[in-house]
Backbone as numpy.savetxt, mean C-alpha at the origin, in Angstrom:
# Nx Ny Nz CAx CAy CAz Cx Cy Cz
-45.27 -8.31 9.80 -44.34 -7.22 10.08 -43.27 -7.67 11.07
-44.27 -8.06 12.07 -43.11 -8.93 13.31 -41.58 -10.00 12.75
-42.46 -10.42 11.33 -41.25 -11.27 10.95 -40.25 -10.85 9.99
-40.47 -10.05 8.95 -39.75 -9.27 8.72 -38.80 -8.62 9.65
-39.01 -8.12 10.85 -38.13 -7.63 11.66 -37.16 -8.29 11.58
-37.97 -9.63 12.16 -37.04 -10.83 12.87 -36.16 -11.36 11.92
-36.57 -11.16 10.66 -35.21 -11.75 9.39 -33.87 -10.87 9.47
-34.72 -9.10 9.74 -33.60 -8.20 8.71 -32.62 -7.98 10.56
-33.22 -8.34 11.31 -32.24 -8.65 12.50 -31.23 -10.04 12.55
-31.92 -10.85 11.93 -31.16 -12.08 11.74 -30.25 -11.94 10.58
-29.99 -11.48 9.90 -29.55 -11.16 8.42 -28.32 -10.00 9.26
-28.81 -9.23 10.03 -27.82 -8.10 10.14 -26.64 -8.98 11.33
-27.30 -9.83 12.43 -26.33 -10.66 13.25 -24.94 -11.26 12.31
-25.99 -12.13 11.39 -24.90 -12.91 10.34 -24.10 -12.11 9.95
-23.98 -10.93 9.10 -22.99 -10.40 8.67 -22.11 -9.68 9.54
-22.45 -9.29 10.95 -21.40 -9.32 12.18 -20.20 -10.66 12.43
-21.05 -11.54 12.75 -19.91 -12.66 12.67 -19.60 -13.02 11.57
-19.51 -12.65 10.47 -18.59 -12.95 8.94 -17.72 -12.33 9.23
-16.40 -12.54 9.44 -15.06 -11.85 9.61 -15.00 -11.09 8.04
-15.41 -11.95 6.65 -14.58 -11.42 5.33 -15.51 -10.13 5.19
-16.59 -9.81 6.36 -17.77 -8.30 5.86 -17.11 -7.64 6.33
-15.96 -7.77 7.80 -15.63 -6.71 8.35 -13.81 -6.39 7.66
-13.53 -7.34 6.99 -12.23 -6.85 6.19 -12.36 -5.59 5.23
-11.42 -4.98 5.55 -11.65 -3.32 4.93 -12.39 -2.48 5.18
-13.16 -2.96 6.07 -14.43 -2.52 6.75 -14.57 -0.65 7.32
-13.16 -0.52 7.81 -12.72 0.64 8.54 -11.53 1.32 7.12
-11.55 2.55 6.98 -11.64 3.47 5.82 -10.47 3.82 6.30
-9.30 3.85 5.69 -7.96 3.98 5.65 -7.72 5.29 4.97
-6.93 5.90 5.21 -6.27 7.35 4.48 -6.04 7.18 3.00
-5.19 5.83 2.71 -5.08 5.15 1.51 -5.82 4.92 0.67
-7.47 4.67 1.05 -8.25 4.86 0.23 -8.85 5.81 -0.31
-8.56 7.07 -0.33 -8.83 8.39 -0.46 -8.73 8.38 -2.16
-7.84 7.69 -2.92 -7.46 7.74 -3.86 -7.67 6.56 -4.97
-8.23 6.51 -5.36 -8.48 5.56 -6.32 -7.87 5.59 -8.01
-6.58 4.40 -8.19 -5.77 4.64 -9.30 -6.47 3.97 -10.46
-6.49 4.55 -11.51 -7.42 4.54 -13.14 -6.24 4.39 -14.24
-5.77 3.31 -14.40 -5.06 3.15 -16.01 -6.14 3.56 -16.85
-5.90 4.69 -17.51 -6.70 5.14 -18.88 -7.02 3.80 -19.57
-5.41 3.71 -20.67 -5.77 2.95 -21.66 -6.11 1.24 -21.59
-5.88 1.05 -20.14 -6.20 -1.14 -19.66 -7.64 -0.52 -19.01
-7.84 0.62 -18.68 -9.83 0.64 -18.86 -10.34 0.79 -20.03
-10.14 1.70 -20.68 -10.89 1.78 -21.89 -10.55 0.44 -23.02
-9.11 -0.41 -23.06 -9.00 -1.41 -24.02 -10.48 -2.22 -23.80
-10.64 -2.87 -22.10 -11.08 -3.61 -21.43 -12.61 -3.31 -21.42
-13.06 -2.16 -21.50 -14.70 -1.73 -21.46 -15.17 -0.81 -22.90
-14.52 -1.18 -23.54 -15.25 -0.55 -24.64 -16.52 -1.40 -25.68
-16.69 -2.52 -24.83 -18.40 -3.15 -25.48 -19.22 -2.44 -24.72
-19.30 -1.72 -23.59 -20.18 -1.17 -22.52 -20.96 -0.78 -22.61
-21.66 -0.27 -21.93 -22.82 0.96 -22.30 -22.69 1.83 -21.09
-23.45 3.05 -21.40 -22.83 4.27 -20.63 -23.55 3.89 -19.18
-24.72 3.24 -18.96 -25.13 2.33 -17.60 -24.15 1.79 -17.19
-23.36 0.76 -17.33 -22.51 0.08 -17.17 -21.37 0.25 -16.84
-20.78 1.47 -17.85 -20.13 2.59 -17.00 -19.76 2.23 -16.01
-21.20 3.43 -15.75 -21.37 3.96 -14.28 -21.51 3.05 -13.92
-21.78 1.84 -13.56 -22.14 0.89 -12.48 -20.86 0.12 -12.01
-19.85 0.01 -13.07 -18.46 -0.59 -12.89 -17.54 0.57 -12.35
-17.72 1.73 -12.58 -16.80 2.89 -11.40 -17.48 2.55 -9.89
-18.75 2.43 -9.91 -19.13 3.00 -8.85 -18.73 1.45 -7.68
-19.22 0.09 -8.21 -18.16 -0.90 -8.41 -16.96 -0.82 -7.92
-16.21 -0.48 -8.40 -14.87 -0.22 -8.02 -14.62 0.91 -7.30
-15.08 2.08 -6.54 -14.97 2.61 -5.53 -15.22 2.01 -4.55
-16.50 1.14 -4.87 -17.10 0.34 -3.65 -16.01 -0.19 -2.84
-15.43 -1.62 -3.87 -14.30 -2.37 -3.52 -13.36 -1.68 -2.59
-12.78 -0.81 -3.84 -11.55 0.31 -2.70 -11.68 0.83 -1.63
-12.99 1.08 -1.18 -12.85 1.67 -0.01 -13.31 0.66 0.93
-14.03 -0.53 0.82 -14.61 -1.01 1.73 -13.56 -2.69 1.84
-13.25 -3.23 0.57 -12.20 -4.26 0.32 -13.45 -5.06 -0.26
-14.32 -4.93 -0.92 -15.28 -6.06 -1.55 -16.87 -5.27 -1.81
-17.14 -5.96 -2.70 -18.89 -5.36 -3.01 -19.53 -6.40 -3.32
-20.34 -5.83 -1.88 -21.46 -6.51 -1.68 -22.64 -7.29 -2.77
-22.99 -8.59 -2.28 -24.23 -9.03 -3.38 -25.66 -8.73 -2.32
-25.46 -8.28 -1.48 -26.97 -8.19 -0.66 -27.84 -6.93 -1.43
-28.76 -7.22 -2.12 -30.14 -6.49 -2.87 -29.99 -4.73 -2.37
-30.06 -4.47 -0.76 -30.14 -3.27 -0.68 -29.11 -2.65 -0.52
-28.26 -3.38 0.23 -26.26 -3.09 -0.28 -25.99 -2.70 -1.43
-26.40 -3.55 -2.59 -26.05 -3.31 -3.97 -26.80 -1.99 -4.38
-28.11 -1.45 -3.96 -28.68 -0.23 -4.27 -28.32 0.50 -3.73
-27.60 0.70 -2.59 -27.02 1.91 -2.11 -25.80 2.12 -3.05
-24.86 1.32 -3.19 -23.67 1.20 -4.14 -23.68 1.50 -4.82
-25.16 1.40 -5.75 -25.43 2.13 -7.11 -26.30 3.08 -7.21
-26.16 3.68 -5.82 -26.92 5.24 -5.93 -28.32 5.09 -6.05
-28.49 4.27 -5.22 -30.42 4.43 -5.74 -30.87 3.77 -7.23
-30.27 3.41 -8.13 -30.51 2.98 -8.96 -30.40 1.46 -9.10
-31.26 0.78 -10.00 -31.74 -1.04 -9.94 -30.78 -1.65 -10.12
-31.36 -2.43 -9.98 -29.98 -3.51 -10.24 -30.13 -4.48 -11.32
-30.17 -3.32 -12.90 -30.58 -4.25 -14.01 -30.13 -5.39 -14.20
-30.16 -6.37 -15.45 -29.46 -7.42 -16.21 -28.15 -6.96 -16.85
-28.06 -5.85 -16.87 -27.04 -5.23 -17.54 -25.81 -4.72 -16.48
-26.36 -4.32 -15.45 -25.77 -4.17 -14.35 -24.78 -5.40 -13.42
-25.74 -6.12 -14.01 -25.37 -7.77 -13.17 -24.12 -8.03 -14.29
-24.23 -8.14 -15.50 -23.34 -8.69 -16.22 -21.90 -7.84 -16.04
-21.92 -6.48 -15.85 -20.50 -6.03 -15.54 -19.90 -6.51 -14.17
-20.66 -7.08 -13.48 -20.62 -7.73 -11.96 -19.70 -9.39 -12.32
-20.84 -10.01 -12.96 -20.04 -11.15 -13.96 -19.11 -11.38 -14.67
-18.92 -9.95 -15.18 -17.48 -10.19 -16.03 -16.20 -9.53 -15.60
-16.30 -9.15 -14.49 -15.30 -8.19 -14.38 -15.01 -8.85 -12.72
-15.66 -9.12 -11.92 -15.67 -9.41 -10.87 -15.73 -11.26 -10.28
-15.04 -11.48 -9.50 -15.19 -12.78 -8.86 -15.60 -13.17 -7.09
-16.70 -14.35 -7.63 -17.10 -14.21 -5.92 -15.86 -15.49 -5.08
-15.80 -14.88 -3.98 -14.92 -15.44 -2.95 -15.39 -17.07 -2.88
-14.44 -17.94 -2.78 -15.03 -18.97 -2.79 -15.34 -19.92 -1.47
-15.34 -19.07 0.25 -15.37 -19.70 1.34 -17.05 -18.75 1.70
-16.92 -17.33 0.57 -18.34 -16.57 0.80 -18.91 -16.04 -0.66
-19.65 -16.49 -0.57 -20.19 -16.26 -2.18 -21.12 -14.96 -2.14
-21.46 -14.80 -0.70 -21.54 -12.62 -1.02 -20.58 -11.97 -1.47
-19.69 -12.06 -1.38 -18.14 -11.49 -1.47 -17.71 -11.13 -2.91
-18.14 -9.89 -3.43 -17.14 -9.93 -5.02 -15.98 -9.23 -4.88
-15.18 -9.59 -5.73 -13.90 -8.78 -6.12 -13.35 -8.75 -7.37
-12.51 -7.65 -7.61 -12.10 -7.79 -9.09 -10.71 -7.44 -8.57
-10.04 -8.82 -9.49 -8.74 -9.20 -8.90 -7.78 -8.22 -9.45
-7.40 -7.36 -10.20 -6.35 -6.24 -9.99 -6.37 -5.35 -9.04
-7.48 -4.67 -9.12 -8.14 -3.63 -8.15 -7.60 -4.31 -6.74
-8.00 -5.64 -6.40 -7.17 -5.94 -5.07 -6.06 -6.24 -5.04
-5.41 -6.29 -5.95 -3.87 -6.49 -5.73 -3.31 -5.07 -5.62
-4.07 -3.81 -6.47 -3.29 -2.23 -6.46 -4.03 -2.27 -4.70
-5.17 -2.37 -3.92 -5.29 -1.88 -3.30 -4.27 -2.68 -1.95
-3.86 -4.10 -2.13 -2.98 -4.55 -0.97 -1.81 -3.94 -1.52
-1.19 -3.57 -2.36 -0.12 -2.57 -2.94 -0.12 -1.35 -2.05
-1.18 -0.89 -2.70 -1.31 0.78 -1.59 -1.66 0.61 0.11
-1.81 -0.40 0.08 -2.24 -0.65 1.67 -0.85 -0.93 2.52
0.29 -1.64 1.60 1.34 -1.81 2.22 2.54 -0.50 2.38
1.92 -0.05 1.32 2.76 1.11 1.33 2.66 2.12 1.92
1.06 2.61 2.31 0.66 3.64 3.47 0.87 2.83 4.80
1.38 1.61 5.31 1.60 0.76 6.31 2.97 1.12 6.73
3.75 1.01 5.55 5.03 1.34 5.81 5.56 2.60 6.45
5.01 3.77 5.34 5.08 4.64 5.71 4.83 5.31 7.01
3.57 4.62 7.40 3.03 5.11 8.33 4.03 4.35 9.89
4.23 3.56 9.55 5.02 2.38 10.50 6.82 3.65 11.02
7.42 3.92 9.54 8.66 4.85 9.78 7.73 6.61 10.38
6.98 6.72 10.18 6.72 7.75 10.70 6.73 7.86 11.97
6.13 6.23 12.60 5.96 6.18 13.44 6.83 6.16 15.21
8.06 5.56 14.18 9.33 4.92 14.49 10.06 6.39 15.24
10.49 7.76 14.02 10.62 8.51 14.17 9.59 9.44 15.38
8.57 9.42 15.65 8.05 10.12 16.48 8.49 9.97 18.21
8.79 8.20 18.14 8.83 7.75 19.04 9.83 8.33 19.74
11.21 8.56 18.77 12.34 8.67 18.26 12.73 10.05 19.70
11.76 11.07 18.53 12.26 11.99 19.04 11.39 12.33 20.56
10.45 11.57 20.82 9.51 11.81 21.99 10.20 11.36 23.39
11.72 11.14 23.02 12.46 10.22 24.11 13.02 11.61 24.82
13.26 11.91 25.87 13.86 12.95 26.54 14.94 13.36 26.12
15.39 14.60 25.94 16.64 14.76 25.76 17.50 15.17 26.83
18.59 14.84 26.94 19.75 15.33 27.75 19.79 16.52 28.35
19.53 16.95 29.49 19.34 18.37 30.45 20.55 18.66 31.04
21.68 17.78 30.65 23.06 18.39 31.42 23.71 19.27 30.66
23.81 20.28 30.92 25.03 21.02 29.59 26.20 20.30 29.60
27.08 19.70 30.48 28.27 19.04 30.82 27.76 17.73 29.42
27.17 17.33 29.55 26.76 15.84 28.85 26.64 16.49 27.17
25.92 17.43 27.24 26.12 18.12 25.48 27.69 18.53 24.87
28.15 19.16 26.04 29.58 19.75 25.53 30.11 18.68 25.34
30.24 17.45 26.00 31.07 16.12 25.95 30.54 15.75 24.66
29.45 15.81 24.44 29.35 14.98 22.77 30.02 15.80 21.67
29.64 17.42 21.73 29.77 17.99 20.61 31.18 17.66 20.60
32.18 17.63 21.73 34.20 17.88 21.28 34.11 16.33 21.01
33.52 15.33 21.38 33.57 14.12 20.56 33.38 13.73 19.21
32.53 14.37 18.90 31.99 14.23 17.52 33.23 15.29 16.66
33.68 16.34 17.17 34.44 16.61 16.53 35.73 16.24 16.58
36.19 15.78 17.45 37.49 14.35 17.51 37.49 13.32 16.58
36.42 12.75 16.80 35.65 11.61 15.45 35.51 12.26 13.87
35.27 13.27 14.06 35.22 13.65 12.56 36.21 13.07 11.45
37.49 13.73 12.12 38.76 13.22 11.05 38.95 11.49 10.79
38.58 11.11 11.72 38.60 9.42 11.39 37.49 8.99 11.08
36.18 9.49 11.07 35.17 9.32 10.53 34.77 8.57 9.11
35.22 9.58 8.36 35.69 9.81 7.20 36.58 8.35 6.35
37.28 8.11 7.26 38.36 7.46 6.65 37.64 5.71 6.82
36.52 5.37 7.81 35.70 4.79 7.90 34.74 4.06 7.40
34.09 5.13 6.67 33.40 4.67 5.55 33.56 4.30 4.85
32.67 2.73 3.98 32.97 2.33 2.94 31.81 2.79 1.75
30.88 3.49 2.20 30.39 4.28 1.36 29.92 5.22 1.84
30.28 6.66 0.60 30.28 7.46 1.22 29.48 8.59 0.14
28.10 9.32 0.55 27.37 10.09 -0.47 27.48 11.51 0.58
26.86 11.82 -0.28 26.39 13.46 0.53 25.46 13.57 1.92
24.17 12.09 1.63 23.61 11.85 2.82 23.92 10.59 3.62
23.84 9.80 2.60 24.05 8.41 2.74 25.66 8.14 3.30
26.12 7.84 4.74 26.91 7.02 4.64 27.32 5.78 5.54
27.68 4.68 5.17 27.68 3.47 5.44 29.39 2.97 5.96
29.51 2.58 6.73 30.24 1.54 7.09 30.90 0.17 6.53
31.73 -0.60 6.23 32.01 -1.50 5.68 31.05 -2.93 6.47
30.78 -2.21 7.70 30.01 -3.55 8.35 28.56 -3.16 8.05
28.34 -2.37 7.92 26.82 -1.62 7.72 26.12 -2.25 6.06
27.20 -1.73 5.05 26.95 -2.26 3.86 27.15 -3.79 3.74
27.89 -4.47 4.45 27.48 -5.18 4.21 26.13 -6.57 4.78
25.88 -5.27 5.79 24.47 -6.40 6.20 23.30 -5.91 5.59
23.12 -4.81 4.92 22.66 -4.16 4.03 22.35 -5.38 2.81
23.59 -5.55 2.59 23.87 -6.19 1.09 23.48 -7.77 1.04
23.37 -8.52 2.57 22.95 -9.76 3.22 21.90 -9.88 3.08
20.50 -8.20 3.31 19.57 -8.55 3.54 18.30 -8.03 2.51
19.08 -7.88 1.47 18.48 -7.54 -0.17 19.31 -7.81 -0.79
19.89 -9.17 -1.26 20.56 -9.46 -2.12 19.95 -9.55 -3.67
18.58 -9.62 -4.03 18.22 -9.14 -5.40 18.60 -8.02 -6.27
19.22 -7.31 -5.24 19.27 -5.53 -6.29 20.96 -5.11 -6.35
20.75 -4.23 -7.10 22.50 -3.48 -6.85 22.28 -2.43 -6.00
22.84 -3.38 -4.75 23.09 -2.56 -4.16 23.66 -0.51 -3.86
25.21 -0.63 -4.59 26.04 0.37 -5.15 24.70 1.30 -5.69
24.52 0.58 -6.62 23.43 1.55 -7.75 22.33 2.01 -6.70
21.81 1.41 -6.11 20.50 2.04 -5.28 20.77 2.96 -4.37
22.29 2.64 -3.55 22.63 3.89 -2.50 22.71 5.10 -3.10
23.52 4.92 -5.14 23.54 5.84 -5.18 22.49 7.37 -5.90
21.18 6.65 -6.01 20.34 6.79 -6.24 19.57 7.82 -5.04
19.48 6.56 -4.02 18.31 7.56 -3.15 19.34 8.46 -2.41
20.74 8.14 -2.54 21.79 9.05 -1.66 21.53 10.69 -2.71
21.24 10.91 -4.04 20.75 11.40 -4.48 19.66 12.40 -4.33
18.57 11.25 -4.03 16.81 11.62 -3.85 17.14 12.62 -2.64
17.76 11.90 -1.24 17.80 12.39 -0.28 18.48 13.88 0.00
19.37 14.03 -1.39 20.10 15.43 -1.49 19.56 16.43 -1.40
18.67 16.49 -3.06 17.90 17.23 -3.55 16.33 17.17 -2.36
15.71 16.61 -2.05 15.12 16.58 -0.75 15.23 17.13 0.42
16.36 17.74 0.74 16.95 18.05 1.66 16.24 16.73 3.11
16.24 15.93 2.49 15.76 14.90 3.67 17.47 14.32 4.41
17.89 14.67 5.09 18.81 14.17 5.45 18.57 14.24 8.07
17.69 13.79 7.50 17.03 12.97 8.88 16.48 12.08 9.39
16.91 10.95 10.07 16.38 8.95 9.87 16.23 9.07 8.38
17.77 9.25 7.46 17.96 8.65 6.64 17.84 7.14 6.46
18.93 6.71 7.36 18.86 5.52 7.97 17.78 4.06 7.41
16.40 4.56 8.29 15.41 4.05 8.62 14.63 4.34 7.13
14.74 5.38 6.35 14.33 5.50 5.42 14.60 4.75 4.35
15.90 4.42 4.45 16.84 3.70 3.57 15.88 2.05 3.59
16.49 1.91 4.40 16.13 0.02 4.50 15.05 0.27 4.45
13.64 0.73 4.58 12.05 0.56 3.51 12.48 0.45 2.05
13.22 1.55 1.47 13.61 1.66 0.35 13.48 0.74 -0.16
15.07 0.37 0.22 15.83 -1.21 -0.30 14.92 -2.63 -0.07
14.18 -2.23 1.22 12.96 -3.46 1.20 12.32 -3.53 -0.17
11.41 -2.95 -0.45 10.86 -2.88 -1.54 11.21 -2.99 -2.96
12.46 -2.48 -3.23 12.88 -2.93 -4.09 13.30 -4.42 -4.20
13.99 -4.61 -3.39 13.96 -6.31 -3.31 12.64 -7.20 -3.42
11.79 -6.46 -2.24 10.48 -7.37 -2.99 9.67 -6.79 -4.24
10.23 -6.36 -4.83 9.20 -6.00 -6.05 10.11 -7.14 -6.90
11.42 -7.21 -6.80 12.80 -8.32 -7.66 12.26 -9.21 -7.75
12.46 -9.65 -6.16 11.43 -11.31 -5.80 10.26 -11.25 -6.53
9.37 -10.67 -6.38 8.37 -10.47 -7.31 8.03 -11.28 -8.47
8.92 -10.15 -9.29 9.44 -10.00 -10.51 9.77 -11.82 -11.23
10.29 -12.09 -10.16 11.15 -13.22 -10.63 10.31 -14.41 -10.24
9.44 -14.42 -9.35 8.57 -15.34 -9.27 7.57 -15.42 -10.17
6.66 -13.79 -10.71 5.89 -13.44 -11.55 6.14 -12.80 -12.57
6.55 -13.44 -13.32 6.87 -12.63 -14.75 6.31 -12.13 -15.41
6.37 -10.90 -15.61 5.69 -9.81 -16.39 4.54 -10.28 -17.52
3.34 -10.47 -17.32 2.41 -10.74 -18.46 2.27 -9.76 -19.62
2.87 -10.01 -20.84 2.96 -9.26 -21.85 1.39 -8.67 -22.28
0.16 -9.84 -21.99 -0.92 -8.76 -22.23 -1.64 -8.26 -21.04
-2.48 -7.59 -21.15 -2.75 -7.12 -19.86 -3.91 -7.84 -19.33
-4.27 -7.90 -18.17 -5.22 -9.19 -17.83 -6.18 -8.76 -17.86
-7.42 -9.67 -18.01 -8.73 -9.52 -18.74 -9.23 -8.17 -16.79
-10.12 -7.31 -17.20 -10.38 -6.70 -16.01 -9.66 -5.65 -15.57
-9.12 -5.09 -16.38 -7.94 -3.98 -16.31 -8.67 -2.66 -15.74
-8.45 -1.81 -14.58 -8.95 -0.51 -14.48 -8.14 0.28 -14.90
């Protein structure tokens, strides 16, 4: 009995100092949601059996929420609900999944981690401009009335030349000739024109017209790196073996 202890204490140390057990480890907002292509699951699992199934959803929640599923015996039975860990079970593990090759506990199934560093960057982002903005407005504001009146007859002095200023100019969106073009320096993959006039658009109908700004350049980030992307990885006409 004494030694048993002494293993499942030694066993629990080790997977403390494994850095790749504690990746994903902590449960993100982002994972709340788990995305299902209908038809690249069903092309992809229709030899299955209704065990198997279930053992490849439950599988792939695992992953998503935690960043990997586990090969440890009672890990794997909690994962699968109390239920064994048939031959049949193992083989959707085998075919669908790959073990890490610096930790061979470690499975993953390589789309599922690419949608989930996808969604991970994108609740990052988001969360990053949200953040930006809070800061934003958490800064003191101006207690002089003298110091308010001076801006408001400024801003309306500026108005009329304002205008004449801009080199682009939307309903929310507007830019500067020096503005657009460091804009245009620092996403040169996309059209530019076309994208301002797009989310200058989004932002209409939105009535979002507050740290436009800051909203903007995530935008345009992303689109540029999805270009880069694009252009490094060219679209695989079939869909890759492992599809959820």
């Amino acid at each position: 009995m004494q030694c048993s202890l002494y293993a499942l204490l030694i066993n629990k140390l080790q997977k403390l100092k494994n850095p790749n057990k504690r990746e994903g480890a902590m449960k993100d907002k982002f994972t709340k949601f788990l995305p299902i292509y209908i038809r690249d699951y069903r092309a992809d699992t229709a030899h299955l059996t209704l065990e198997q199934h279930g053992a490849y959803f439950l599988f792939l929640m695992e992953q998503w929420e935690k960043g990997y599923v586990d090969n440890d015996y009672r890990i794997m039975k909690k994962t699968l609900m109390g239920n064994e860990y048939t031959d049949d079970v193992a083989g959707v593990l085998l075919e669908f999944f790959e073990r890490e090759d610096d930790n061979q506990d470690i499975n993953r199934q390589p789309r599922l981690q690419r949608e989930r560093e996808r969604a991970e960057e994108i609740y990052n982002r988001k969360a990053d401009a949200a953040r930006s903005v809070a800061q934003t407005r958490a800064k003191p504001a101006a207690t002089s009335t003298k110091k308010r009146i001076t801006k408001r007859k400024n801003n309306v002095d500026k108005a009329s030349t304002e205008d004449k200023a801009y080199f682009f100019k939307g309903s929310v969106i507007k830019l500067t000739q020096k503005d657009y073009d460091k804009l245009a320096e620092l996403f040169p993959l996309i059209d530019l024109s076309s994208e301002l006039k797009r989310f200058d658009l989004a932002f209409t109908h939105d009535g979002n017209r507050k740290n436009w700004f800051m909203q903007l350049q995530a935008k345009l980030k992303y689109q540029n790196d999805k270009r880069a992307k694009e252009q490094q990885e060219p679209r695989l006409f079939k869909t890759p073996r492992g599809a959820i």
